[in-house]
Structure formats: C-alpha cells, structure tokens
N, C-alpha and C positions, 0 to 999 in steps of 0.2 A: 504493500500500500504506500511506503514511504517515496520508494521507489516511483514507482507510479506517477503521484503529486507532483516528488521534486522534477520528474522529466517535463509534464506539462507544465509546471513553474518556472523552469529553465528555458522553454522554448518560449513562454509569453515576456520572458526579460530580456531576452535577445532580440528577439522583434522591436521591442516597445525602447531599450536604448538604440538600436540601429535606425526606426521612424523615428524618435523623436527626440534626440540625442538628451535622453533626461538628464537631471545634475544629478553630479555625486560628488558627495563631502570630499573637499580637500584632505583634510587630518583620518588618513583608515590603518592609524596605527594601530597593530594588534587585532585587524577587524580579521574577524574568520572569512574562509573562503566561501564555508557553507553555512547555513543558521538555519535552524529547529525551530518551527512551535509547536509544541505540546496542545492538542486540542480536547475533543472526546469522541464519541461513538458515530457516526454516520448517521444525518435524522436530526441532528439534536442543533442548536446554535453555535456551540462551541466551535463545530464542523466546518461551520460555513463563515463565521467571522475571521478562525483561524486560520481555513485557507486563504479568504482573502485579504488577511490583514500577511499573508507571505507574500503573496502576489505582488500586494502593493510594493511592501520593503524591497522588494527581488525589483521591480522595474524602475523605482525612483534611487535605487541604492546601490545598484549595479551587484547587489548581493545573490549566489542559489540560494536560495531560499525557501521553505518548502513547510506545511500542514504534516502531524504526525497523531493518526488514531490514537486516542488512549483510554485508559478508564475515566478519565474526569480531572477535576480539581488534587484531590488526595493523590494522586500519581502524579501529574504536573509538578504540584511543590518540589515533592522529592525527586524528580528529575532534572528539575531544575539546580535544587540542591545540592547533586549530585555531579553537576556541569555534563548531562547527558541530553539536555534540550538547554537551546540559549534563552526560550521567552516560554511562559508559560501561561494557559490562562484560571484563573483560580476564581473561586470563592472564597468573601472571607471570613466563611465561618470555617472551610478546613483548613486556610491559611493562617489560623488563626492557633487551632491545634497541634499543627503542624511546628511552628513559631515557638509554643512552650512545650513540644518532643510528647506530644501527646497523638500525633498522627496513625491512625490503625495500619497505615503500611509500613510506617517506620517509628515504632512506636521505641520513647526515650532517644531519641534523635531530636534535639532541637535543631531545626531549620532556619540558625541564625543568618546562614549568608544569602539568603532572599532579596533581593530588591523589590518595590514597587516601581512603575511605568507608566501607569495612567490608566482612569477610571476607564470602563466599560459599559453598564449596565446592571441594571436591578434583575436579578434572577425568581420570579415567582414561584412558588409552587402551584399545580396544578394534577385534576387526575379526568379520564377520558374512559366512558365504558361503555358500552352498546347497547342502547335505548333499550332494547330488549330485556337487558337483567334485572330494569328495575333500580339500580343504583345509582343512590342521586347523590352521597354523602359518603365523608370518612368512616363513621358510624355505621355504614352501613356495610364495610370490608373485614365486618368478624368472618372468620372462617373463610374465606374469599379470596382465591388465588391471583395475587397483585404483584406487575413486576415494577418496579422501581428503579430502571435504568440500571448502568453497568455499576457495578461494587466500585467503591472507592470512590467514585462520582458525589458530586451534591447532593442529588435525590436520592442515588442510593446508599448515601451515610444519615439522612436526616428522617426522610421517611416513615423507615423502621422506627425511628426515636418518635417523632410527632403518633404514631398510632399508637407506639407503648402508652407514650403520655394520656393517649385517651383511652386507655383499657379496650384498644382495640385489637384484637390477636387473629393478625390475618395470614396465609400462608405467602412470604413474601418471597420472589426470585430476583434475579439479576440477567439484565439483558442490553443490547444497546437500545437507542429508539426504533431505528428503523426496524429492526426484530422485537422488539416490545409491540410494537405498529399492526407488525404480520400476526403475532402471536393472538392477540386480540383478534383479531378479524377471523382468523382460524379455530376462535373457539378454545385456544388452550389457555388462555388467562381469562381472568374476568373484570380487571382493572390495570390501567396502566397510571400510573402517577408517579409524573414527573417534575422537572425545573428546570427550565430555560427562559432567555429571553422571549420577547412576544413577538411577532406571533410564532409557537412552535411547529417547525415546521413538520412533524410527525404526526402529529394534532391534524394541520389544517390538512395534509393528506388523507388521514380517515375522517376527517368531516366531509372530503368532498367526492369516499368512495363507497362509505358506511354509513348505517345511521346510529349516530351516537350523538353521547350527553356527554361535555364538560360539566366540571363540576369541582371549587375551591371548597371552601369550610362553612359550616351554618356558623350564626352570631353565636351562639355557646362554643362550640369548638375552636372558632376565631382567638375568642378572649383566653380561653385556657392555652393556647399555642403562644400568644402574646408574652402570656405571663409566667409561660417557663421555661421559653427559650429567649435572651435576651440579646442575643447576636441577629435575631429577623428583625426584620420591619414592618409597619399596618402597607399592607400595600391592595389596591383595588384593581380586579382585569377588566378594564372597558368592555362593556356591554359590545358586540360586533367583533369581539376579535377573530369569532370562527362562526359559520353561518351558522354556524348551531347554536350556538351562543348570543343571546337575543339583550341579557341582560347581564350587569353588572357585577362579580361575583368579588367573596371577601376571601382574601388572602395575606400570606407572608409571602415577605422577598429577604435576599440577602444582595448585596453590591460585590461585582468581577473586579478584580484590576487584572491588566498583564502585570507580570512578574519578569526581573533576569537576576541571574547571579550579581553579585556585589562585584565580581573580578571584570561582568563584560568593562571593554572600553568604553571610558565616560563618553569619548565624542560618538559612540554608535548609539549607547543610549539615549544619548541628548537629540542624534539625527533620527531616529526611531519613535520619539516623545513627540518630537515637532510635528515629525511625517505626518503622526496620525491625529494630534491636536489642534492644527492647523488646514485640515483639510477632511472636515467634518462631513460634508455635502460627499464626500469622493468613498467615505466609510459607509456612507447610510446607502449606499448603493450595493456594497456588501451585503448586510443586512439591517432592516428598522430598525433591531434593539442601539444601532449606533447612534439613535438619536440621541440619546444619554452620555453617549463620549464625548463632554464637555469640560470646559475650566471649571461649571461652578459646580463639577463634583468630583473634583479632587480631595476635598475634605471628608468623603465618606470612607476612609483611610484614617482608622483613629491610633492603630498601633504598630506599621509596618515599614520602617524607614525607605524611603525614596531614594532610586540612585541616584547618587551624585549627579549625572548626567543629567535626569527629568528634573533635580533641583534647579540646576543651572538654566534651564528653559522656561520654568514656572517663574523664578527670579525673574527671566526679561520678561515675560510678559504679564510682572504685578502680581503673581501669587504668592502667596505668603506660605512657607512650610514650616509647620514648626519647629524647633529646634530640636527635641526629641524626636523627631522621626526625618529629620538629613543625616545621610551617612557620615 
C-alpha cells in the first residue's frame, strides 16, 4: 500500500514541479529525501487528509512524499516516536496518553519527543446501523455486535470506554471503515460506531447504498459522556450531514493536530506549518473537515509543545505560544 501511494505521489510531484516550476525552500538542511505520514484505515478521514496533505508537501516541497495505512492515532504517536513516520496525525486524547507513557501500544513509554504542527479538526463520534435493526441509541448496543474501527485508532480506544461508562456491554470488534462499511451491509455486525471528521466518508457511502440510521447520544447519555470523560468536547453534527440524517444530533469530539518528531528540521517544519496554514482554501479541497485548519485553533493544544519550526511561523504571523509548550 505504501508503495502504491508513494508511486502515484511521486508521479503527481514531478508533473506539478516540471508545469509549474513550484518553490522550494532554500534552507533543506537535513531535509529527508522521502517523508511518511502516518494516516489510518481506508474509508475513514485520516485516509484522505493524509494523503492529501502528502501530495501537497510532495508538489510544493519538491519532497517523495507519501500516505501510510495505519491503525489510527495510538500507532501514529509511537511511530512517530519512534522516527519510523516523519508526521503523524493524532488525536489528542491518545496523544495525550501516549505523552505521560500510558499508550496501550507502548504502554510506560512516554512519548516525550512528539512535536505539534498545527490544528486539524474536531473529531466526533458517531454510530451508523441499518434502519432495519431498530437501533437508534448507545443504549440500545447491549449484546449487539458493534465494530469500532481499527484497534488502537480513536474510536477504537474510546468506544469500548464510552459504553462501559454506560453499562453498556456490547460484543465489540475491530475493523477498518471501509470493512466496518461492508460488514454492516453484509449483515455480520449490527453497529458500526465511529470518529472522524465530517462528513465521514464510510457513512455517506452507506447512506447512499443502504438504508440506514445515524445516530450520536440521547441528552442522558450526552451529559454522562461529558462528565466522565474530560479530554471530549459538547460538540453538535449539523442536521444534513448525510441524507439520512435530517436533524441535528448531540455528540462529543476531541481536536487532531499533525505531529513530527522534535529532531525533524526546524526549517521543514516551519515550510510544512506555513504550507498548510496558509493555504486553507487548497486543504478544504482535500477534505471539508479542513475547514477547521485554522490560526484560531491553534490553542486547542493545551499540553503538547510545538516545534520549534511551527513556533517560528505562529511568531510571524501574531500567534502567541505559550511558553510551556515551545520546545
């Protein structure tokens, strides 16, 4: 699959420098010849951002460049950690875990040489099941064969925890989306519930093959999700996000950033921050959820020091980092 990617990423940067002879940074001291991101599952956001946020780097940065399948956020850190992918892109509530060596892949490993790189998006949760079952609620996946995306991912680290919390004991698995997708439709699960950006694109495929129900949390289950995990947010999914979905639904999120090691070169972090901070409109062509990769959400980063690099860039352009979190 790497393989794969990096060949069609390699041919789209050679094109795109050869038409249009894009700029590349003067200073590529130390810059690799090839650069990783760490995504997740095929189906899901991570998928589609991460290759196209390689794309980008690969044509404006004269970098190979290239999208790398993984389990999710929980495997990104520590590969990151690891200097086996140069960006990653994370959640931060397992970037979070990960940080004080509590991570379930690499558990007692603090993840201290992580960098942040710049905001992302709000990640919702979310669950999707075929009209037919009857299943309109968390509550309603006792006993209930539910996949939860790939292990070690977002969904499938928080999931399991949000239905304990509700004394909910469902039969949970692990899959990517796109096979969570199929699995539903085939009859061998009975819930998929997930977390991604909006709109998910494994979702709006079975809305527009299946007839199924979205479905976030009732106002009891909301407020108990609130108030026991303190890393989500109140976050609401617009009524329309999938034509099945007519109205409004109550949900938690948590906020992505990309990540690099603390070692890459400040001046590729800093050309890698700018790239994609500065050319917003060119992201949201990627995918919607970039309409969130903005300056005034750099501050949803409350405990994960910034490279040096994206310091230097928020610096010129008036953002203030605090002091505890520049390297």
């Amino acid at each position: 699959m790497k393989s794969i990617a990096k060949a069609i990423t390699t041919i789209a940067v050679g094109a795109a420098l050869v038409a249009s002879g894009a700029s590349i940074a003067q200073d590529r001291t130390g810059w690799p010849r090839d650069l990783t991101v760490g995504t997740a599952s095929q189906g899901g956001v991570y998928f589609v951002y991460g290759n196209g946020l390689a794309g980008f780097i690969g044509e404006s940065l004269g970098i190979n460049a290239s999208g790398e399948v993984t389990g999710g956020p929980v495997q990104n850190v520590t590969l990151v950690q690891m200097k086996e992918h140069d960006i990653g892109l994370v959640t931060m509530g397992p970037m979070y875990e990960a940080w004080t060596g509590k991570s379930e892949l690499a558990p007692g490993l603090p993840h201290t040489d992580v960098r942040a790189l710049f905001p992302m998006y709000e990640t919702p949760f979310q669950c999707v099941a075929m009209r037919s079952s009857g299943i309109t609620s968390v509550s309603d996946l006792g006993g209930k064969r539910v996949s939860v995306g790939p292990a070690g991912g977002t969904p499938g680290t928080y999931w399991p925890r949000f239905m304990e919390s509700l004394g909910v004991n469902a039969r949970v698995s692990n899959s990517g989306a796109a096979d969570a997708a199929s699995q539903l439709k085939d009859g061998l699960i009975d819930t998929f519930c997930f977390a991604a950006g909006l709109p998910i694109g494994a979702f709006s495929q079975l809305a527009a093959e299946a007839d199924v129900v979205t479905f976030g949390f009732t106002p009891d289950e909301h407020a108990k999700i609130l108030a026991a995990f303190p890393e989500v947010s109140d976050f609401t999914i617009p009524g329309g996000t999938y034509t099945v979905q007519p109205d409004a639904q109550h949900s938690v999120a948590m906020w992505n950033f990309a990540v690099a090691h603390r070692d890459m070169p400040e001046s590729l972090a800093y050309e890698i921050t700018k790239l994609v901070m500065d050319n917003n409109d060119r992201m949201v062509q990627v995918h919607a959820a970039a309409r969130a990769t903005l300056l005034e959400n750099v501050g949803n980063n409350g405990f994960l020091p910034f490279h040096a690099g994206a310091v230097r860039y928020y610096d010129e352009k008036g953002v203030t980092i605090p002091d505890n979190l520049k390297d």
